[in-house]
N, CA and C atoms of all chains as a GROMACS GRO file, in nm:
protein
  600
    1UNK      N    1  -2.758   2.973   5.950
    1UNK     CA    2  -2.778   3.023   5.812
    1UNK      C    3  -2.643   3.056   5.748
    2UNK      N    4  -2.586   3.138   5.833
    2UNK     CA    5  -2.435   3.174   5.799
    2UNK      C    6  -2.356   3.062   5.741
    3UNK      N    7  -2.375   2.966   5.849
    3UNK     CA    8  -2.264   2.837   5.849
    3UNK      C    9  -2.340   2.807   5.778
    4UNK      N   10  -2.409   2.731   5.727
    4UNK     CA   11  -2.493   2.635   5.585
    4UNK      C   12  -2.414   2.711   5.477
    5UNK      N   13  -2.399   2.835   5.476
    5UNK     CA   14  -2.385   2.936   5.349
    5UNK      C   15  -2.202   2.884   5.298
    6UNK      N   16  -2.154   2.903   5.455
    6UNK     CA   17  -1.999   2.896   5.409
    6UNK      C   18  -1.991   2.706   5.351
    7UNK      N   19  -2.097   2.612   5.373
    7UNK     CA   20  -2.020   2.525   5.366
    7UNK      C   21  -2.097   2.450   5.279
    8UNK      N   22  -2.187   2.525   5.211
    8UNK     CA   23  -2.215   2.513   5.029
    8UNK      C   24  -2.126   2.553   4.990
    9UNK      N   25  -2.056   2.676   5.019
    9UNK     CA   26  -1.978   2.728   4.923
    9UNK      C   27  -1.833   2.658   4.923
   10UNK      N   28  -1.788   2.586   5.062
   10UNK     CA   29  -1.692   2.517   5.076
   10UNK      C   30  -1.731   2.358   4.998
   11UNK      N   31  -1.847   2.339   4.979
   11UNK     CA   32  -1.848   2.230   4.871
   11UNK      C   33  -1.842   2.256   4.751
   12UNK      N   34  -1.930   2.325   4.711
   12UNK     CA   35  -1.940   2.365   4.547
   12UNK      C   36  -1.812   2.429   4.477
   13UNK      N   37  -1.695   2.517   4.608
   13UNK     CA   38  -1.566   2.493   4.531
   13UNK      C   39  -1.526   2.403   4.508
   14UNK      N   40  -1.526   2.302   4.616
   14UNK     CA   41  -1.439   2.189   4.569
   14UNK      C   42  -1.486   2.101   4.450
   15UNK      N   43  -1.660   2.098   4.444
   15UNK     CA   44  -1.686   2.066   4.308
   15UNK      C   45  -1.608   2.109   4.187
   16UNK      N   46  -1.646   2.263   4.207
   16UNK     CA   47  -1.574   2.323   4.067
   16UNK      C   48  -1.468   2.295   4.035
   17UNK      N   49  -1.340   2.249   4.174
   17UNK     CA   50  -1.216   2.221   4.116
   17UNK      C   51  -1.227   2.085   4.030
   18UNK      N   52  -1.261   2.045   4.137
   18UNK     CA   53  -1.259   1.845   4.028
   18UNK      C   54  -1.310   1.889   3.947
   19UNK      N   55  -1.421   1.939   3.895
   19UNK     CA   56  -1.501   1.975   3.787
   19UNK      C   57  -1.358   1.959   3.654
   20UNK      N   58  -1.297   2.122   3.700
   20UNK     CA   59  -1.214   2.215   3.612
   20UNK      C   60  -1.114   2.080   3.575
   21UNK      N   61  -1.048   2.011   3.725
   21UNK     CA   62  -0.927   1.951   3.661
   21UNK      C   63  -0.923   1.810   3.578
   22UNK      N   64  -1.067   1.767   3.583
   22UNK     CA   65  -1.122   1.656   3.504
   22UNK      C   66  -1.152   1.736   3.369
   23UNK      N   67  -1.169   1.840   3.334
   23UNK     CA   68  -1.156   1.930   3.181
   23UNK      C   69  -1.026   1.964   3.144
   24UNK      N   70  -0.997   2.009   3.202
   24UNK     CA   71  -0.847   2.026   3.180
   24UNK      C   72  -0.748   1.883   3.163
   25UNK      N   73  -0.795   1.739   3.225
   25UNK     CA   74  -0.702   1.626   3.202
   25UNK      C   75  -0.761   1.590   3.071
   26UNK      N   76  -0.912   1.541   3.014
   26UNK     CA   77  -0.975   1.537   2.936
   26UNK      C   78  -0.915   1.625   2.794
   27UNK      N   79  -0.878   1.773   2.830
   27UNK     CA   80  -0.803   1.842   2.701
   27UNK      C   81  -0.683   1.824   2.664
   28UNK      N   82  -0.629   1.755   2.786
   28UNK     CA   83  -0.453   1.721   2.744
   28UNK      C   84  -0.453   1.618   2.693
   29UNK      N   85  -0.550   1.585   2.724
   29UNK     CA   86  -0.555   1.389   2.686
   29UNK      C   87  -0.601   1.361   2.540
   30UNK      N   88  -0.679   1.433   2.501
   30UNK     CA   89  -0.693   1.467   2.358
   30UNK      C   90  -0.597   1.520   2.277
   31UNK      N   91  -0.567   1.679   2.297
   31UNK     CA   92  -0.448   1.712   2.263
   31UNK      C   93  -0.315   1.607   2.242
   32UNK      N   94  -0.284   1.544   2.320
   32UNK     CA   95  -0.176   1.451   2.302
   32UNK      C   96  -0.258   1.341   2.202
   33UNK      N   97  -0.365   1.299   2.240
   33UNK     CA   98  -0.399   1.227   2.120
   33UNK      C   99  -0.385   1.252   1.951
   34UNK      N  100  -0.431   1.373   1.993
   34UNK     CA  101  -0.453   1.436   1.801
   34UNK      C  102  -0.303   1.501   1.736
   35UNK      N  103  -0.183   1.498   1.858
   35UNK     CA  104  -0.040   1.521   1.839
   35UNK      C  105   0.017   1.387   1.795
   36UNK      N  106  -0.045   1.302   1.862
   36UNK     CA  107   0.026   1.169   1.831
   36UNK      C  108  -0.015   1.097   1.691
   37UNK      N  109  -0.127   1.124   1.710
   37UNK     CA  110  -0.193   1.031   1.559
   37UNK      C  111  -0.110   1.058   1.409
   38UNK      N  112  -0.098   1.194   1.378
   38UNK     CA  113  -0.027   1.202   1.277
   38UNK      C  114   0.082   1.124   1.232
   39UNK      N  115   0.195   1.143   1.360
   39UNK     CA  116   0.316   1.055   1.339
   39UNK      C  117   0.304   0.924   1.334
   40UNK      N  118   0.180   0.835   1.437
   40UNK     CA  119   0.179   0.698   1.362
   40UNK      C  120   0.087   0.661   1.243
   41UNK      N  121  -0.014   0.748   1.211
   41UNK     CA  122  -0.104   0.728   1.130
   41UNK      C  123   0.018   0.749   1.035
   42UNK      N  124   0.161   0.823   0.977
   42UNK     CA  125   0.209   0.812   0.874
   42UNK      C  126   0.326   0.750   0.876
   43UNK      N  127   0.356   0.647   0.976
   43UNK     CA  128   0.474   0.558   1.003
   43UNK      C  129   0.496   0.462   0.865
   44UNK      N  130   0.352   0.435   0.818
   44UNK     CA  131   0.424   0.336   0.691
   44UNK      C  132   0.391   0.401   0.551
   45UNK      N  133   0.401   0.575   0.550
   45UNK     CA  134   0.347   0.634   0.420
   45UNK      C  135   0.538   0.720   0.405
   46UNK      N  136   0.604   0.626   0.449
   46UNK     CA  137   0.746   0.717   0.477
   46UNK      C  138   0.802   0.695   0.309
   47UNK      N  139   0.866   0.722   0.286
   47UNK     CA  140   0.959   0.682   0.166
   47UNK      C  141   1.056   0.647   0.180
   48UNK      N  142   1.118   0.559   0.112
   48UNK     CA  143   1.257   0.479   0.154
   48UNK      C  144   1.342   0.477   0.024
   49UNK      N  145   1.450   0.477   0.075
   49UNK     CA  146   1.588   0.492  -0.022
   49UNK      C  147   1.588   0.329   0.018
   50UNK      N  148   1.594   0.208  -0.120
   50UNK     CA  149   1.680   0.070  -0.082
   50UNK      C  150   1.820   0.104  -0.017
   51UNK      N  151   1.901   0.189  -0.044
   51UNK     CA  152   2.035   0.170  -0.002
   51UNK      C  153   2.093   0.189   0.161
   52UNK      N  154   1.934   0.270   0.187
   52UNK     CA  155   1.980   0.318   0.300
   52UNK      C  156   1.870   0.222   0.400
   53UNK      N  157   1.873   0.109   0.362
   53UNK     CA  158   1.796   0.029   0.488
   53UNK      C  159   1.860  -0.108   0.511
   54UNK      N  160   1.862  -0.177   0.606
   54UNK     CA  161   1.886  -0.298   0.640
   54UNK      C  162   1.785  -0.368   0.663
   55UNK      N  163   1.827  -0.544   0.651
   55UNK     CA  164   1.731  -0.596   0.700
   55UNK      C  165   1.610  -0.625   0.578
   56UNK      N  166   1.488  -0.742   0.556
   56UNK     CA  167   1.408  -0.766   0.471
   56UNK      C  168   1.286  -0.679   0.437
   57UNK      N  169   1.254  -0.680   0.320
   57UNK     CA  170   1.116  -0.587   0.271
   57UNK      C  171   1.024  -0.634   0.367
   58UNK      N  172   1.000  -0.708   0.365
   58UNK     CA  173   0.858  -0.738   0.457
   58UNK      C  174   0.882  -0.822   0.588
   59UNK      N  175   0.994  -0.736   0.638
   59UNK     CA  176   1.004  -0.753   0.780
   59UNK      C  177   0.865  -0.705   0.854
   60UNK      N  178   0.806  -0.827   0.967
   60UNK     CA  179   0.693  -0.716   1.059
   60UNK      C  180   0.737  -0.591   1.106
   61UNK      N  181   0.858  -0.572   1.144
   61UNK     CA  182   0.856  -0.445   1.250
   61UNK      C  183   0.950  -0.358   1.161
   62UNK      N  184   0.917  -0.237   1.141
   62UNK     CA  185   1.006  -0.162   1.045
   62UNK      C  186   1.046   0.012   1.122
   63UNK      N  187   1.174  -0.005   1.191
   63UNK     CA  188   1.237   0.077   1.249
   63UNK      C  189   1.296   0.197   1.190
   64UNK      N  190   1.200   0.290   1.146
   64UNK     CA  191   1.231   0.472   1.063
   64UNK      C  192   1.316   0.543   1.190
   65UNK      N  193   1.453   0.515   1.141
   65UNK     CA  194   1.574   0.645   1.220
   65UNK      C  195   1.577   0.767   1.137
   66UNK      N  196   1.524   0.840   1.209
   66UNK     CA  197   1.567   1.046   1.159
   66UNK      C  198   1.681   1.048   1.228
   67UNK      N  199   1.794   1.092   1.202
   67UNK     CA  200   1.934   1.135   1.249
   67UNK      C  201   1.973   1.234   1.167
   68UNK      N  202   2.083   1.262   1.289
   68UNK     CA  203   2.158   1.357   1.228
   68UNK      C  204   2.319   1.322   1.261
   69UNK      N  205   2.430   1.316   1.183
   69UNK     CA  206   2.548   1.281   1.230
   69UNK      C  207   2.584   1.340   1.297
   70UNK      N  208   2.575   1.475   1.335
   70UNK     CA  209   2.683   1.563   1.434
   70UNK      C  210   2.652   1.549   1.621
   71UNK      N  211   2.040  -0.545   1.507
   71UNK     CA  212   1.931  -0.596   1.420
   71UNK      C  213   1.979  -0.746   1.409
   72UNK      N  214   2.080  -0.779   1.431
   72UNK     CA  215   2.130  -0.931   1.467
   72UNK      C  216   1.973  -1.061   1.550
   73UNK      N  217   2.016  -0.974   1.652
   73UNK     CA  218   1.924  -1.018   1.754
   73UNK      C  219   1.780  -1.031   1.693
   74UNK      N  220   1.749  -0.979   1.612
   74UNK     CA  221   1.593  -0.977   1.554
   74UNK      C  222   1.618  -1.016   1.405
   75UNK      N  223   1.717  -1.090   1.361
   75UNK     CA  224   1.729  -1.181   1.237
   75UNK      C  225   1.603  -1.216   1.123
   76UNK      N  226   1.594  -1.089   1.035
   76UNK     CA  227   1.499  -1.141   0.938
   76UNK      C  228   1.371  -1.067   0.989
   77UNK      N  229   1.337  -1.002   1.088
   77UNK     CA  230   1.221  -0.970   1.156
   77UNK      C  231   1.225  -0.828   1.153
   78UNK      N  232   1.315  -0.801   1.176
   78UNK     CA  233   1.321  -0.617   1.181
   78UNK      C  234   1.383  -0.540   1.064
   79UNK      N  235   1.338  -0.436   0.974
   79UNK     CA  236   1.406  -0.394   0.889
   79UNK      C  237   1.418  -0.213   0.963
   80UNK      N  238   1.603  -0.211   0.918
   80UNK     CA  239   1.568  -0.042   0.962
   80UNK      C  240   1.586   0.040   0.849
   81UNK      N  241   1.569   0.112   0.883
   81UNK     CA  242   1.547   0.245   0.755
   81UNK      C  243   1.588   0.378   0.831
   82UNK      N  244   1.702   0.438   0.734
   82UNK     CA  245   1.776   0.555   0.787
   82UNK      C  246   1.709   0.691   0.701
   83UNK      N  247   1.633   0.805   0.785
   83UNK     CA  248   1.627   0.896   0.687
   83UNK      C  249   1.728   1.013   0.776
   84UNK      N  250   1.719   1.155   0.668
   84UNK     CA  251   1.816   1.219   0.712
   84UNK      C  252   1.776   1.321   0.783
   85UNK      N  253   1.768   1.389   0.891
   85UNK     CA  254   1.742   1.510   0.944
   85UNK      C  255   1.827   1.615   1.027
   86UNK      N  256   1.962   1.640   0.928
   86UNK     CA  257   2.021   1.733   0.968
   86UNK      C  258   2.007   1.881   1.009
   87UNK      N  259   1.984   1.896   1.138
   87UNK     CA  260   1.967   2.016   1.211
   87UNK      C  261   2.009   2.087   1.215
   88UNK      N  262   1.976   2.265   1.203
   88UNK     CA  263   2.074   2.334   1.153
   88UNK      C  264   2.149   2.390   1.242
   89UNK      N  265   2.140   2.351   1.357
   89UNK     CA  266   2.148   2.350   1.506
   89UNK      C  267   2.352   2.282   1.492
   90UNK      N  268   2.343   2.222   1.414
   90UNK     CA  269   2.469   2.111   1.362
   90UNK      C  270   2.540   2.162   1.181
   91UNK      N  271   2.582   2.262   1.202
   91UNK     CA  272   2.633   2.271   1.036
   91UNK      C  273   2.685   2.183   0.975
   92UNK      N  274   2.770   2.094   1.049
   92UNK     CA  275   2.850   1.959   0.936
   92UNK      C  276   2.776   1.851   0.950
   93UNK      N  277   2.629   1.815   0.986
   93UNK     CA  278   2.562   1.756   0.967
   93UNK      C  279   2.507   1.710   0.814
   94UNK      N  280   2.468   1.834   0.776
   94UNK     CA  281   2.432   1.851   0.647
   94UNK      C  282   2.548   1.811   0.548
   95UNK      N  283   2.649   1.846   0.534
   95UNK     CA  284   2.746   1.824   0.442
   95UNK      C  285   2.780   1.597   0.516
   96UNK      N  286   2.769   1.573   0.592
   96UNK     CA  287   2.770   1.422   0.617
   96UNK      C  288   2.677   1.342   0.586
   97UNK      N  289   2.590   1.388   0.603
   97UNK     CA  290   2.472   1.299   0.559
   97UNK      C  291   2.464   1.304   0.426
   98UNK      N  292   2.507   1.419   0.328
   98UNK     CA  293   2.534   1.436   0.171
   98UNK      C  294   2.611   1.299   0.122
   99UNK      N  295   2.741   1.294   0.267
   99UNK     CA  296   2.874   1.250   0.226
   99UNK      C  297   2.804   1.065   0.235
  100UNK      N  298   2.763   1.038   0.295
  100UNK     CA  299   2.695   0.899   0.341
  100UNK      C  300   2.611   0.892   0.227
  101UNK      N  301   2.549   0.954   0.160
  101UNK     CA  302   2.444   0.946   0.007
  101UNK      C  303   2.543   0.867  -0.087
  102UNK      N  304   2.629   0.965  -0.108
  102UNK     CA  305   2.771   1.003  -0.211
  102UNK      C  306   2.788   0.785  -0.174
  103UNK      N  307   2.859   0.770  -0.061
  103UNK     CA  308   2.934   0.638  -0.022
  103UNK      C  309   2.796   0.564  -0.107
  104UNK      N  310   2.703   0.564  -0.063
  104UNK     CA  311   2.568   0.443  -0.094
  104UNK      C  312   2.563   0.467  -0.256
  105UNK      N  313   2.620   0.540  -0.313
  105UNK     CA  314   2.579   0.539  -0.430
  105UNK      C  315   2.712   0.452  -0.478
  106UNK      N  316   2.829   0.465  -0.423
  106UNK     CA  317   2.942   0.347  -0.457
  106UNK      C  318   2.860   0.203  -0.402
  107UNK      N  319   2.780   0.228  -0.285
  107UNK     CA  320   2.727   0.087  -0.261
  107UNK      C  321   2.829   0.060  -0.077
  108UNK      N  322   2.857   0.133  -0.071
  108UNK     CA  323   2.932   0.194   0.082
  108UNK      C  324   2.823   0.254   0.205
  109UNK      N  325   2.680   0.265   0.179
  109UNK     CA  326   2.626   0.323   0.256
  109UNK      C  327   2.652   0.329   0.411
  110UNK      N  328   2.627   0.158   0.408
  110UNK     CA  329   2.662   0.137   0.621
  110UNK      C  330   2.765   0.160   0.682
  111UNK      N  331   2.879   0.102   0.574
  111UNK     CA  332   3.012   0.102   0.630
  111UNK      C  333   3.083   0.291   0.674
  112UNK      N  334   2.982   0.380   0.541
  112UNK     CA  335   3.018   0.498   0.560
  112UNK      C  336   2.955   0.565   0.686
  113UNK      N  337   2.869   0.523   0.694
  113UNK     CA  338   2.796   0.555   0.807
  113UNK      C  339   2.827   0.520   0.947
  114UNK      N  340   2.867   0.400   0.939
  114UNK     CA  341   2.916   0.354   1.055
  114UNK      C  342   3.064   0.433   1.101
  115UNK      N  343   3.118   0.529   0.988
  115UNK     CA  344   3.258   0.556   1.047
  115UNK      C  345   3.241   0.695   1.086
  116UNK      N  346   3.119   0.755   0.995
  116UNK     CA  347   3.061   0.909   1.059
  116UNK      C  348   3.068   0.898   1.194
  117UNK      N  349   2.963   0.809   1.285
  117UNK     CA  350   2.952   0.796   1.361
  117UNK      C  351   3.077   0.758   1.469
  118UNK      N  352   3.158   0.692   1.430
  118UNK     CA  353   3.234   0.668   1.509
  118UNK      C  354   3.365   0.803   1.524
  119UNK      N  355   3.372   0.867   1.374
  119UNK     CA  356   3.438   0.997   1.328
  119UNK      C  357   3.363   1.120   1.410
  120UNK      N  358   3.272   1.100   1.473
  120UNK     CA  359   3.163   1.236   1.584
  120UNK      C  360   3.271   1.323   1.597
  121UNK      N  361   3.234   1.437   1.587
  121UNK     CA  362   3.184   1.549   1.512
  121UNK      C  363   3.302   1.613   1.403
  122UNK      N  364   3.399   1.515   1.359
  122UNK     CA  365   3.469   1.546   1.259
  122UNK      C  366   3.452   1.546   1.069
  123UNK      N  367   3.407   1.582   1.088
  123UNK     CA  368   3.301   1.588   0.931
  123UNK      C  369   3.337   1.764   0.834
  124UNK      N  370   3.513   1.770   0.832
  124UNK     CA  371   3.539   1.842   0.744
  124UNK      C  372   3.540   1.793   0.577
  125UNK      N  373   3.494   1.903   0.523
  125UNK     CA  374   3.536   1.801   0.370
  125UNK      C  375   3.626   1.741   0.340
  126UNK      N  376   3.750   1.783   0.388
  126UNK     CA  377   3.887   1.704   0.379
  126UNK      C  378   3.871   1.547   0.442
  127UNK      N  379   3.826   1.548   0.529
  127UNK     CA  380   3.775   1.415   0.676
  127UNK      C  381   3.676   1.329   0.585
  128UNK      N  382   3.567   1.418   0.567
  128UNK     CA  383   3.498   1.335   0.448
  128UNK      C  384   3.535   1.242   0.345
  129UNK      N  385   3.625   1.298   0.241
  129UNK     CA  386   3.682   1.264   0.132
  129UNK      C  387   3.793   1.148   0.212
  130UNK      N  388   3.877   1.198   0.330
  130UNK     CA  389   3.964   1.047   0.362
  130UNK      C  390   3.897   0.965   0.422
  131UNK      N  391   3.744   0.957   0.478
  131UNK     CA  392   3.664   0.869   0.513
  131UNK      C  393   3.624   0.789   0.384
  132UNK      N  394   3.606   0.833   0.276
  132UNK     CA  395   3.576   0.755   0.182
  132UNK      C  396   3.707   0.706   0.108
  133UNK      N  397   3.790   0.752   0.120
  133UNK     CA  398   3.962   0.666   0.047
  133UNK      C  399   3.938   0.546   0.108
  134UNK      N  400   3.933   0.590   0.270
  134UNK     CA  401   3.959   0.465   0.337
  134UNK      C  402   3.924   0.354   0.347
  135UNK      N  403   3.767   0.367   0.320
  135UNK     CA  404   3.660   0.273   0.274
  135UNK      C  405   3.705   0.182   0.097
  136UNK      N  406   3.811   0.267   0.000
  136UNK     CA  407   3.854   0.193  -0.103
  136UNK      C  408   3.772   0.277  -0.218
  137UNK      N  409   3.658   0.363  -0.158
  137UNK     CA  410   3.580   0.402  -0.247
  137UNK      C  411   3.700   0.540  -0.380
  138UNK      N  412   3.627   0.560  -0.492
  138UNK     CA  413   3.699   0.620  -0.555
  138UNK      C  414   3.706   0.776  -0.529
  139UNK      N  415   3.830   0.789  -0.531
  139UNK     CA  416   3.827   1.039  -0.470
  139UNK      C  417   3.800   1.074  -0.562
  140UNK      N  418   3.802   1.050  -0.682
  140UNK     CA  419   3.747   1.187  -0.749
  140UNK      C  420   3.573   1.157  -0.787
  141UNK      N  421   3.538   1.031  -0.749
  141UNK     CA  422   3.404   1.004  -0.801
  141UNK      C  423   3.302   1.075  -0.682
  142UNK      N  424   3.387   1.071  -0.568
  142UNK     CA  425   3.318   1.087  -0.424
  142UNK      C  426   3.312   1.223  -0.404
  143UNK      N  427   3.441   1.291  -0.466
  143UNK     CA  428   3.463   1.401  -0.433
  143UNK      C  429   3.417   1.530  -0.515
  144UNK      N  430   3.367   1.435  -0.610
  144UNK     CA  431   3.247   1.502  -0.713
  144UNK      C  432   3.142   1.547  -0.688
  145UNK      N  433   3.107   1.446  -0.635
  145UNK     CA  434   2.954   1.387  -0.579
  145UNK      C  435   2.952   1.469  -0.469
  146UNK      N  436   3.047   1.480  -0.357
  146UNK     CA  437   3.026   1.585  -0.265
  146UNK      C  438   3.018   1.721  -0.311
  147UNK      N  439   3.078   1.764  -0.365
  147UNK     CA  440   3.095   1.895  -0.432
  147UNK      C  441   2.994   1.954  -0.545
  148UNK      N  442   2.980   1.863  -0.571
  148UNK     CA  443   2.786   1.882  -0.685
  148UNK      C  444   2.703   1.900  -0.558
  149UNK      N  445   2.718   1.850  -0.454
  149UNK     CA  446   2.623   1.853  -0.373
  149UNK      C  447   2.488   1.738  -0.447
  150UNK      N  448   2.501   1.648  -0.484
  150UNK     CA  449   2.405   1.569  -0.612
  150UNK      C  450   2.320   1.504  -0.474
  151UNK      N  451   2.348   1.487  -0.368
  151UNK     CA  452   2.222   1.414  -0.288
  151UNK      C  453   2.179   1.514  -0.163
  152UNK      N  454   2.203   1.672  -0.191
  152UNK     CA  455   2.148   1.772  -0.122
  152UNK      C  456   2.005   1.742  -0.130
  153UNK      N  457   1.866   1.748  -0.249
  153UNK     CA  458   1.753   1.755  -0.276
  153UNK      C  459   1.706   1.657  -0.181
  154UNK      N  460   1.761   1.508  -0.178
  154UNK     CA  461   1.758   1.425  -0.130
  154UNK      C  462   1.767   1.433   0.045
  155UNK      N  463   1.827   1.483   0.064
  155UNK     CA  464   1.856   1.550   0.212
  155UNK      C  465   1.763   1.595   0.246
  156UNK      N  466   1.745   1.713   0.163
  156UNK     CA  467   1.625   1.807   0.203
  156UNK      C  468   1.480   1.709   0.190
  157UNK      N  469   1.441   1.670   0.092
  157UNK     CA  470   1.356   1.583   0.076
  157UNK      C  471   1.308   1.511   0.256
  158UNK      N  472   1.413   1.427   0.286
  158UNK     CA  473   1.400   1.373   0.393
  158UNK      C  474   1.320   1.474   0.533
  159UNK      N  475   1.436   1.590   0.554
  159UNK     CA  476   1.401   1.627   0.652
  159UNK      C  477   1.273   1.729   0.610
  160UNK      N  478   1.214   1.767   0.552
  160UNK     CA  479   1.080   1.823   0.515
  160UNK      C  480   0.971   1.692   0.510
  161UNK      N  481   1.067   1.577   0.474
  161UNK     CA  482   0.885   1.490   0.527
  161UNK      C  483   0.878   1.502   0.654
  162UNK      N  484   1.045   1.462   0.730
  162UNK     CA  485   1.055   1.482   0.904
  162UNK      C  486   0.909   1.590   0.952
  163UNK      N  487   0.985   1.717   0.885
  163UNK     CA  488   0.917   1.827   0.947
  163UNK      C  489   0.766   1.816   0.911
  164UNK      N  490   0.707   1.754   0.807
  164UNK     CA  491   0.543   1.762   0.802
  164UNK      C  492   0.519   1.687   0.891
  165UNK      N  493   0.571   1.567   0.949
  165UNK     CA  494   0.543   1.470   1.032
  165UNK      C  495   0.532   1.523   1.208
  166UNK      N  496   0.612   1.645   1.210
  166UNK     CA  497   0.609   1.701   1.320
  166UNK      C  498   0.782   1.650   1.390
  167UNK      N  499   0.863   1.593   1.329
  167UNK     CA  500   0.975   1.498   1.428
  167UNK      C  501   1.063   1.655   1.342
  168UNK      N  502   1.118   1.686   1.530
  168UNK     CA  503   1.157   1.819   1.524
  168UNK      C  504   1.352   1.791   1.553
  169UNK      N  505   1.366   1.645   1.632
  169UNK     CA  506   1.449   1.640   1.730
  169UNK      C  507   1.511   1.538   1.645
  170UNK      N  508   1.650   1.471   1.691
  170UNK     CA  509   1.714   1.368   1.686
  170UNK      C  510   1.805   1.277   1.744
  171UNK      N  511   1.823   1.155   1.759
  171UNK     CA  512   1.751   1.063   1.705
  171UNK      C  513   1.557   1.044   1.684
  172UNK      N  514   1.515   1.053   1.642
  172UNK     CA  515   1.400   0.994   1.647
  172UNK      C  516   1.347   0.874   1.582
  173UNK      N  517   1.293   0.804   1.664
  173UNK     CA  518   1.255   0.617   1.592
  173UNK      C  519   1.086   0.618   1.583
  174UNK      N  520   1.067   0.600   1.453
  174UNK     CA  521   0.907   0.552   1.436
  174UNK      C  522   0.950   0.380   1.444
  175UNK      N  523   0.874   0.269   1.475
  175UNK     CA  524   0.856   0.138   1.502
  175UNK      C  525   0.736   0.099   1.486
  176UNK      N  526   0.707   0.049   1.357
  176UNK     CA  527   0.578   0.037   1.350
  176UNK      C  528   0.492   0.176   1.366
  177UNK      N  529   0.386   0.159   1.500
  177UNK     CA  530   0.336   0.275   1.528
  177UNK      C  531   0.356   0.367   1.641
  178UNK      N  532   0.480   0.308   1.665
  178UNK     CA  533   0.504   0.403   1.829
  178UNK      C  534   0.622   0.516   1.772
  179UNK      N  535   0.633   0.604   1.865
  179UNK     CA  536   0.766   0.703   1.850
  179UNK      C  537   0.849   0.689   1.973
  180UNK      N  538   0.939   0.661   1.958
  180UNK     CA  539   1.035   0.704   2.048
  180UNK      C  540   1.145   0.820   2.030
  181UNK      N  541   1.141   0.917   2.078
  181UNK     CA  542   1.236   1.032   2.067
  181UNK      C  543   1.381   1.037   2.172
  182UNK      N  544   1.444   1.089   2.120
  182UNK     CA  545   1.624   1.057   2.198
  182UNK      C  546   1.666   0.945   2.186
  183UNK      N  547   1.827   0.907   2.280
  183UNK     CA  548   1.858   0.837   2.274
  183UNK      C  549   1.827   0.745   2.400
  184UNK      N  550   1.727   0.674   2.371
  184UNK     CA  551   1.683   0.525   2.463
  184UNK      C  552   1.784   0.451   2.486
  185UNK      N  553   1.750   0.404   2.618
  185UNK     CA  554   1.826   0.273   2.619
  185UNK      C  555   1.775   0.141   2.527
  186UNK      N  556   1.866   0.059   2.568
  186UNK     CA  557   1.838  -0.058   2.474
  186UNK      C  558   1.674  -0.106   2.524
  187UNK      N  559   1.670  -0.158   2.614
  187UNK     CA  560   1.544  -0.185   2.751
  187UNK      C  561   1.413  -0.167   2.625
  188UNK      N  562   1.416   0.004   2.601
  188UNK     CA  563   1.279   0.053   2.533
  188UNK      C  564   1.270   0.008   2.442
  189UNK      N  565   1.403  -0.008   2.316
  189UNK     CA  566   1.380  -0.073   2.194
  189UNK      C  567   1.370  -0.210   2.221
  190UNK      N  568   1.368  -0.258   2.285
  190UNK     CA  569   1.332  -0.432   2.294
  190UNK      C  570   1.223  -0.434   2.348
  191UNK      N  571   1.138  -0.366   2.464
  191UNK     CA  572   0.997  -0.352   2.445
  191UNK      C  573   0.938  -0.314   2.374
  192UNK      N  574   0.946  -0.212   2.274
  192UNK     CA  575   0.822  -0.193   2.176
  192UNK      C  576   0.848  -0.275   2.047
  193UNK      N  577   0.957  -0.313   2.031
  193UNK     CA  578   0.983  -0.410   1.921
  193UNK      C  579   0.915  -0.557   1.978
  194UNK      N  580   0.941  -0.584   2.057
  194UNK     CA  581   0.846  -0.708   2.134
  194UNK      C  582   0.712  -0.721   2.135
  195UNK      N  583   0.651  -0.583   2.174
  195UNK     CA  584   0.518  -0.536   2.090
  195UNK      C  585   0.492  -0.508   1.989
  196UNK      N  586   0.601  -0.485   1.950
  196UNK     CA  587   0.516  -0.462   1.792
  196UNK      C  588   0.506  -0.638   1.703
  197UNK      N  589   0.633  -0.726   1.721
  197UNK     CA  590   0.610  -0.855   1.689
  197UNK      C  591   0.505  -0.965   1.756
  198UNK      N  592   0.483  -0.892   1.890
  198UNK     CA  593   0.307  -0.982   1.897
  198UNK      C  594   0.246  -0.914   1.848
  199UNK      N  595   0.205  -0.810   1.748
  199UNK     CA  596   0.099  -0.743   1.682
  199UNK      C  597   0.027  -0.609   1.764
  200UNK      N  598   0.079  -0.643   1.834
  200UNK     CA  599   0.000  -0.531   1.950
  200UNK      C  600  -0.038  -0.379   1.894
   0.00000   0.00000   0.00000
C-alpha cells in the first residue's frame, strides 16, 4: 500500500514536471513570437530618406541599417 | 552590395545612443554632407574616422570631401537635420530596436555585428522568397 503510494506519487511528479515545462516552453514560444512580429510585420512601413539609401527602388531584398557612428 | 548587383537596396536610418554622445552630433554631420549630395562618401569616412567626431573633425571631414565650410558648418550648427535624427530613432524605438547595428532584411532581424556568413544567408532567403 505504502509502496503503490510512493510510486504514484513518484509518477504524477514527474507528470507534473513535463506537464509545467511543456507550459512554460509553449509561453516562451509565444512570447518570442508576439516580440518578433512587430519588428517584421513593420519592416516595409519604415520611412526612407532617398539620399540615404543605395542600390534600386524595387530591389527584392531591402536591407534597414539602425546605426550609430560611435 | 556589389555582390548582389541591382537586387539588394540598403537603407541607412539613424539611432544614435545616448550611451555614445558624438554619435548624435555625426549622424547630424552625415545629414548636413547628403544634403551637398556627399551622403556615402561622408559616411564612409565617419566610420573609418571611429570615434573621432569633434565638431572641428567634423567640419575637416567635410573640407576634405570638397564640400563647402561655411554651408556645412551652418548646417551643423543649426543643428537643421537634428528632428530628422530624432525622427529616426523614435521610429527605432516604437519598433522595439534598442541596440546597434541592427538589420531588418526583408522580414528577419538581425542584431550586432554578424559575420558576413549570416548576411548572405538570409539575403539568399529572402531572394528565393522564403
Amino acid at each position: 500500500m505504502v509502496r503503490s503510494s510512493v510510486f504514484c506519487s513518484v509518477v504524477m511528479t514527474g507528470l507534473a514536471r513535463r506537464t509545467i515545462r511543456r507550459r512554460v516552453y509553449t509561453i516562451a514560444v509565444g512570447l518570442l513570437a508576439v516580440l518578433a512580429a512587430p519588428l517584421a510585420a513593420q519592416v516595409t512601413n519604415v520611412s526612407i530618406d532617398p539620399l540615404m539609401t543605395k542600390g534600386p527602388a524595387l530591389a527584392p531584398v531591402v536591407i534597414i541599417e539602425y546605426a550609430d557612428y560611435q | 552590395m556589389k555582390e548582389y548587383d541591382g537586387r539588394v537596396r540598403l537603407v541607412m536610418k539613424d539611432l544614435p545612443l545616448s550611451s555614445h554622445p558624438l554619435a548624435r552630433p555625426a549622424a547630424e554631420a552625415a545629414r548636413c554632407a547628403g544634403a551637398e549630395g556627399r551622403y556615402w562618401a561622408y559616411h564612409d569616412r565617419l566610420f573609418e574616422e571611429q570615434p573621432r567626431f569633434e565638431r572641428e573633425r567634423l567640419i575637416q571631414y567635410a573640407v576634405d570631401l570638397g564640400l563647402d565650410e561655411k554651408r556645412f558648418t551652418d548646417c551643423l550648427d543649426d543643428h537643421r537635420y537634428a528632428a530628422a535624427v530624432d525622427a529616426d530613432a523614435k521610429e527605432a524605438r516604437a519598433r522595439g530596436i534598442k541596440s546597434t547595428p541592427t538589420f531588418l532584411i526583408n522580414e528577419r532581424v538581425l542584431v550586432g555585428a554578424q559575420p558576413i556568413e549570416a548576411f548572405r544567408e538570409v539575403i539568399a532567403e529572402a531572394l528565393r522568397g522564403r
